[in-house]
C-alpha positions in Angstrom: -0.1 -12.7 215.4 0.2 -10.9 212.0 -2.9 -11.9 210.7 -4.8 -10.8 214.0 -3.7 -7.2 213.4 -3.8 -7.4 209.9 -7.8 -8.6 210.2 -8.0 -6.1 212.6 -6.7 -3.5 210.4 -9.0 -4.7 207.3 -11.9 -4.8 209.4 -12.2 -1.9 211.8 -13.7 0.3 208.7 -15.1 -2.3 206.1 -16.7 -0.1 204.1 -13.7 1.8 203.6 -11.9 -1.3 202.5 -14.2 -2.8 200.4 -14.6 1.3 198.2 -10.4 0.5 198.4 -10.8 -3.1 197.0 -13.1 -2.3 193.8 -11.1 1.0 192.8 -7.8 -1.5 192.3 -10.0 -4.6 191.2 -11.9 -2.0 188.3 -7.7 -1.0 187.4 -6.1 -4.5 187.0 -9.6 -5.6 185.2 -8.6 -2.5 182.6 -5.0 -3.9 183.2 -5.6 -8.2 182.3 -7.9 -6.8 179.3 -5.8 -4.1 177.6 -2.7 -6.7 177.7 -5.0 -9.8 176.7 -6.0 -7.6 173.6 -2.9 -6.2 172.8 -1.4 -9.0 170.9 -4.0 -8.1 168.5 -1.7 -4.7 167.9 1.7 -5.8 169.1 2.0 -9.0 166.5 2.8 -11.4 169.5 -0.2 -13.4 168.6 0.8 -17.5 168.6 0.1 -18.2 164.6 2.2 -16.1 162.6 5.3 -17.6 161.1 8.7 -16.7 161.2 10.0 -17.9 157.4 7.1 -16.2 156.0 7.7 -13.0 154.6 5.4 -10.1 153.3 6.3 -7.3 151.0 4.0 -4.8 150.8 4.0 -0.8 149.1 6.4 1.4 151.4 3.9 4.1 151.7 0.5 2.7 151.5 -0.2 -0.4 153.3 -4.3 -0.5 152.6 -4.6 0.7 149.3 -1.2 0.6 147.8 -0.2 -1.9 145.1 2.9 -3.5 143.9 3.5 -4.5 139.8 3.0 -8.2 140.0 6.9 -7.8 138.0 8.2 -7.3 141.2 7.8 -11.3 141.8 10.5 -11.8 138.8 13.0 -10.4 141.1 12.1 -12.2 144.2 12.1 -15.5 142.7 15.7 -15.3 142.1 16.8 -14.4 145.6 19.1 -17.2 147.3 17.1 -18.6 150.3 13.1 -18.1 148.8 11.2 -21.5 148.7 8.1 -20.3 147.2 6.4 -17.0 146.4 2.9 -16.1 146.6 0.3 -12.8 145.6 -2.5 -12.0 146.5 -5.0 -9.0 146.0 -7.8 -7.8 148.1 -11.7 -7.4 146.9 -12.4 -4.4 149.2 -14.9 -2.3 149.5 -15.5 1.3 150.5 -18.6 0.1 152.9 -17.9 -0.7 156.7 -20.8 -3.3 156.1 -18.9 -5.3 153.6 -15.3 -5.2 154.9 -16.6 -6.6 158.1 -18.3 -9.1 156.5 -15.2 -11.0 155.1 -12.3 -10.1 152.8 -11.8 -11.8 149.4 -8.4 -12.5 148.0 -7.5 -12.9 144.4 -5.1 -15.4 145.5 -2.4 -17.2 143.4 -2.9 -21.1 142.8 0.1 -22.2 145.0 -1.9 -19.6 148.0 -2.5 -22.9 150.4 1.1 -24.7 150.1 2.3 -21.4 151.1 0.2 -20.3 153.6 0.0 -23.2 155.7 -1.8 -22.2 158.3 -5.1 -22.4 156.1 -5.9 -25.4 155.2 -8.5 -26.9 152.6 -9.0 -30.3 151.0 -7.2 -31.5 147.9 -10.5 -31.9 146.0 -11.0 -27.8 146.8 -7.8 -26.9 145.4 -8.2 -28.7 142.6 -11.6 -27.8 141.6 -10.4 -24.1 141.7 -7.9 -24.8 139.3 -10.2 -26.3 137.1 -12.4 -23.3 137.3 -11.9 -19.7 137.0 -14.9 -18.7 139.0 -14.5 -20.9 142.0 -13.9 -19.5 145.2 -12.5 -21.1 148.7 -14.8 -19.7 151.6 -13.4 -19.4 155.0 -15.2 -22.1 157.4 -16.0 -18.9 159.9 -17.4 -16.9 156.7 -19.4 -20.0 155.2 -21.3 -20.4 159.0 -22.5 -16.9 158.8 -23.6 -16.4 155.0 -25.1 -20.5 155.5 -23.0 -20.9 152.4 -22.6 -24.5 151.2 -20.6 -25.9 148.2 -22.2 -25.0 144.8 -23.8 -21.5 146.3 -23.3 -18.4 144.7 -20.6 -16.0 147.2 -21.7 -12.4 146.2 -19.9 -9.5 147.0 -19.1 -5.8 145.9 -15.2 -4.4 145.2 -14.0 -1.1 144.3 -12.4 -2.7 141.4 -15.2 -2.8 138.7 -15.5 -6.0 136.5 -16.2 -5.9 133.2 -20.0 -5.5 133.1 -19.3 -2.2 134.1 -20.4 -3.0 137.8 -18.7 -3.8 141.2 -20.5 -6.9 141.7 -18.5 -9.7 141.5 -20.0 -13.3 142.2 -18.4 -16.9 142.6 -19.0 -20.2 142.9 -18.4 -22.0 146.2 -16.2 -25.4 145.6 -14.9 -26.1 149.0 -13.9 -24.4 152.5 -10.5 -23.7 154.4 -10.2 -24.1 158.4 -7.5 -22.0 160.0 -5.1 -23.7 161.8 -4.9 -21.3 164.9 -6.4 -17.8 164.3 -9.8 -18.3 164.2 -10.5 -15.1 162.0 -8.5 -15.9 159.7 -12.0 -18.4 158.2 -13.8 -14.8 157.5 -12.1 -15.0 154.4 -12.3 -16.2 150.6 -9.9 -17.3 148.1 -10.6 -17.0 144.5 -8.5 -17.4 141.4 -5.8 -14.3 140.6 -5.4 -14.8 137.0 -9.5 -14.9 136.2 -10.0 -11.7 139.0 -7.2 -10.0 136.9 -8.5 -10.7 133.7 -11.9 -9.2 134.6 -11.4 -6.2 136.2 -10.9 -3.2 134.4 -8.7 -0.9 136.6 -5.3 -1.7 138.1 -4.8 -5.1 135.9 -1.4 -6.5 136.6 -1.2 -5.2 140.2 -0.9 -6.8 143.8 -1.8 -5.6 146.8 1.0 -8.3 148.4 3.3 -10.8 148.1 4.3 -13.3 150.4 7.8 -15.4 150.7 8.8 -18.8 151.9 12.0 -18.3 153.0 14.5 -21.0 153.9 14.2 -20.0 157.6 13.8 -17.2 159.6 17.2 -16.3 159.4 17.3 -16.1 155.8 14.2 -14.1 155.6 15.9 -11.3 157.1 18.5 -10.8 154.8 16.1 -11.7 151.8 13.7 -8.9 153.6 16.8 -6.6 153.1 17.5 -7.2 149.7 14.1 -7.0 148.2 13.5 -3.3 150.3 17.1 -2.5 148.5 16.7 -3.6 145.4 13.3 -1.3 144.8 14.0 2.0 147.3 14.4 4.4 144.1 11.5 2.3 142.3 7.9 4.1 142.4 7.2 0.8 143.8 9.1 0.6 146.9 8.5 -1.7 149.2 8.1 -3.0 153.3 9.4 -6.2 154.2 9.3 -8.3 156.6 8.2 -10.9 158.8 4.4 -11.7 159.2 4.2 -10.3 162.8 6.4 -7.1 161.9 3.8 -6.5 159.3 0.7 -6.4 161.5 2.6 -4.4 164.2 3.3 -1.4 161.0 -0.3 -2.2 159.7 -1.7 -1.3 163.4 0.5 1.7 163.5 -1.4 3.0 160.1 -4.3 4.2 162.5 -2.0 5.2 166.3 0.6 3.9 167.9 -1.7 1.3 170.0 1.0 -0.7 172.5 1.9 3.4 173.3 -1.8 4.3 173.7 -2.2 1.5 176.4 1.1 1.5 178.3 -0.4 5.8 178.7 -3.8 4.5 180.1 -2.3 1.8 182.7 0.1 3.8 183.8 -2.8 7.0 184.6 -4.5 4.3 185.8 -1.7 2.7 188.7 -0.9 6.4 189.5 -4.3 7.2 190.1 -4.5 4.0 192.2 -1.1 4.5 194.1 -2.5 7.7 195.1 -6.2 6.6 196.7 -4.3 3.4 198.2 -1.4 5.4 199.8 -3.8 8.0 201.3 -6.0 5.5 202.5 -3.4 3.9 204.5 -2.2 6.8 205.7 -5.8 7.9 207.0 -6.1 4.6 208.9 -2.9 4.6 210.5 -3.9 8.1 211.8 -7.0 6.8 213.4 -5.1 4.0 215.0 -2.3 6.1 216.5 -3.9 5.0 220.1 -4.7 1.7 218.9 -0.9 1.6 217.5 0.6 3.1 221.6 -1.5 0.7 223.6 0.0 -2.4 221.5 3.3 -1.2 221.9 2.7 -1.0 225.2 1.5 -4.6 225.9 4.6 -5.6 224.0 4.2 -5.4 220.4 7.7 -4.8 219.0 8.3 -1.5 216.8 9.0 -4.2 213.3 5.4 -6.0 214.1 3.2 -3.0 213.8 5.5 -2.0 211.0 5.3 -5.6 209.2 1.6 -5.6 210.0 1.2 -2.3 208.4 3.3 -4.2 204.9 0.7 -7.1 205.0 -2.4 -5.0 205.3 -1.5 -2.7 202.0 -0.6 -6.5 200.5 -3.8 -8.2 201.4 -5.7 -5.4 200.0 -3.6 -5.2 196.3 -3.1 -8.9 196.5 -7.4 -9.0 196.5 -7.6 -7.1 193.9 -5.5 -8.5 191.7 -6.5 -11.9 192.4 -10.4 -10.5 192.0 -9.6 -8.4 188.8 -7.3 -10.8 186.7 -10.0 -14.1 187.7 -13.1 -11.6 186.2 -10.8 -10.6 183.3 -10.5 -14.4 182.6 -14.3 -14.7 182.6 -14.8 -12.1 181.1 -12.7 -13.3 177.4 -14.9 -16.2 176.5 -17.7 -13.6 177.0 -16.2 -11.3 174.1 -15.1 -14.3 172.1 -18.5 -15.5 172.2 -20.4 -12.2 171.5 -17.8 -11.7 168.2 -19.5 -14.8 167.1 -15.9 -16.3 166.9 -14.2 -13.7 165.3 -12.1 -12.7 167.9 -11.4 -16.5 169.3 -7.6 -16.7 169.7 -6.7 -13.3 169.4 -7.7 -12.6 173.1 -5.5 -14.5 175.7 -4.5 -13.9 179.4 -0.9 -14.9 179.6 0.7 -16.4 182.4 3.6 -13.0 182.0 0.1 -10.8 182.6 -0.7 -12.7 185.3 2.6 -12.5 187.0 2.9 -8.9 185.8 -0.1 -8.0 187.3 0.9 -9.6 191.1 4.5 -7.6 190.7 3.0 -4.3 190.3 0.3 -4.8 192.8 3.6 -5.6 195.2 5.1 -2.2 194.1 1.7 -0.6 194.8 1.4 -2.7 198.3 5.0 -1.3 199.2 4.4 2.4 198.3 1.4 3.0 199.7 2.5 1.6 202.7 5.6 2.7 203.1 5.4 6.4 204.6 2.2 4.9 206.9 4.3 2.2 208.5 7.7 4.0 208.6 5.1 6.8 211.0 4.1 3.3 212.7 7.8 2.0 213.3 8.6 5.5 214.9 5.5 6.4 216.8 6.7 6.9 220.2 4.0 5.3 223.2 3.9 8.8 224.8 2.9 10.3 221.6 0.6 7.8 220.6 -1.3 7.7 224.0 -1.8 11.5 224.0 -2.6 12.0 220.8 -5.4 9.7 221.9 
């Protein structure tokens, strides 16, 4: 019985329906893609570990450095396992950062940082020479780079020829464990890097600890951001996730920039919806009178009216969230890998995304079938 009136309803002005559909299927499409990306700005992406800390500069997170001292201190901290630097090769051209980052990279880099992982013969081949470098599997694909090549790039840090070219010798490759981006990378050698440049010597752009547990990595967070507050080197400290949130929130407050767009967005939506439904009940009033009066009970129509605004959410969110899920191996693929496993339609999106297009269902349709519940047969027939 429902479903007759509810077809009937869906049906009488298809075209109508169909404009309805595609305005909510466009929304929870922005909706499924906004929250599959935010991860990438929120630090909820599945690879980044709890016991590993990172201290960075306080007030500088890019092009800030730390006094490779500051490692003295954090080596005697109850709870640290291990402690790790690292510096970054970066360059002032778009071209080049996009094309991979190279660290200058302490030699215990990949004990520490498990999630990259390279051979034993790499490792100790770069320890056994100063030029070597570690190329990111990813990185290697798209430069064709093979063991024994020649990895050229340029740095803001000039090297002692009185240039920014720097050059290294290829002497293995590192997969990443989950992150796929993580392989458009290179590791070189710290000490040699440090040696060589003329500017900032002795500096770090971070330096990462192995704590005991998570647990203990707060507190040793605390103490290290204590311990230097009143230095000219202060520090940020935290987990690796914490980190990429506050690195994010350099450039805008992203997770705030989406939740303002979806929530336009489902107004927007509530609106068309709600005055759609309200439209069609008003063109049904005699339809709605001669039902009642072959029997149709007040709570049917009402009910009816419920279903329809739910059939038509319920489409588009089924439509929207299945074209978004098509749609991410489609970006993954057209990075060319660099975005594989950052972008992922979680099963909370996907439930998230039914919920609200209930809450839409309900509002929309709740003035138009309250009208229905009360519509008197008289009024109905003569408004007819």
């Amino acid at each position: 019985m429902y479903w007759t009136l509810v077809k009937t309803g869906l049906i009488r002005k298809r075209l109508r329906t169909f404009l309805t559909i595609m305005s909510m299927f466009i929304a929870f499409v922005l909706y499924g893609s906004l929250n599959a990306l935010s991860g990438m700005f929120t630090g909820t992406i599945d690879g980044f570990e709890a016991d590993n800390i990172i201290v960075m500069p306080r007030y500088d997170f890019f092009a800030g450095k730390l006094p490779i001292s500051h490692i003295n201190y954090i080596e005697t901290l109850e709870g640290v396992e291990d402690v790790i630097h690292a510096d970054y090769l970066l360059s002032d051209s778009i071209e080049s950062m996009m094309d991979g980052v190279t660290f200058a990279a302490s030699p215990n880099f990949f004990d520490v940082y498990t999630r990259l992982q390279t051979s034993e013969e790499a490792k100790l081949a770069m320890l056994n020479n100063p030029n070597a470098a570690i190329v990111g599997q990813l990185m290697a694909d798209r430069k064709g780079l093979k063991v024994g090549d020649k990895l050229n790039t340029k740095s803001n840090y000039t090297n002692s020829d009185g240039t920014n070219n720097w050059s290294f010798e290829v002497v293995g490759f590192y997969k990443a464990e989950k992150i796929t981006s993580d392989e458009l990378g290179a590791v070189i050698n710290y000490d040699a890097f440090d040696e060589a440049r003329i500017n900032q010597k002795g500096t770090v752009g971070m330096i990462m600890v192995k704590a005991e547990s998570a647990e203990t990595g707060q507190n040793i967070s605390r103490q290290i951001d204590e311990y230097f507050a009143n230095s000219p080197y202060a520090t940020r400290t935290g987990p690796e996730s914490m980190i990429a949130i506050e690195m994010a929130g350099e450039f805008a407050d992203i997770e705030l920039i989406v939740n303002s767009i979806l929530m336009s967005v489902f107004f927007t939506i509530l609106l068309v919806s709600s005055n759609t439904l309200a439209q069609s009940i008003r063109e049904r009033t005699s339809d709605i009178g001669v039902l009642k009066c072959l029997g149709y009970r007040d709570s049917t129509i009402f009910i009816s009216v419920i279903l329809e605004a739910i059939a038509i959410c319920f489409t588009a969110v089924l439509s929207g969230l299945f074209f978004t899920a098509i749609l991410i191996p489609a970006i993954e693929s057209m990075s060319g890998g660099t975005m594989d496993d950052l972008i992922t339609l979680s099963s909370s999106v996907i439930l998230g995304g039914f919920a609200i297009g209930l809450v839409i269902a309900f509002m929309s349709a709740a003035v138009p079938a309250y009208k229905a519940l009360n519509l008197k047969v008289v009024d109905a027939l003569r408004a007819g």
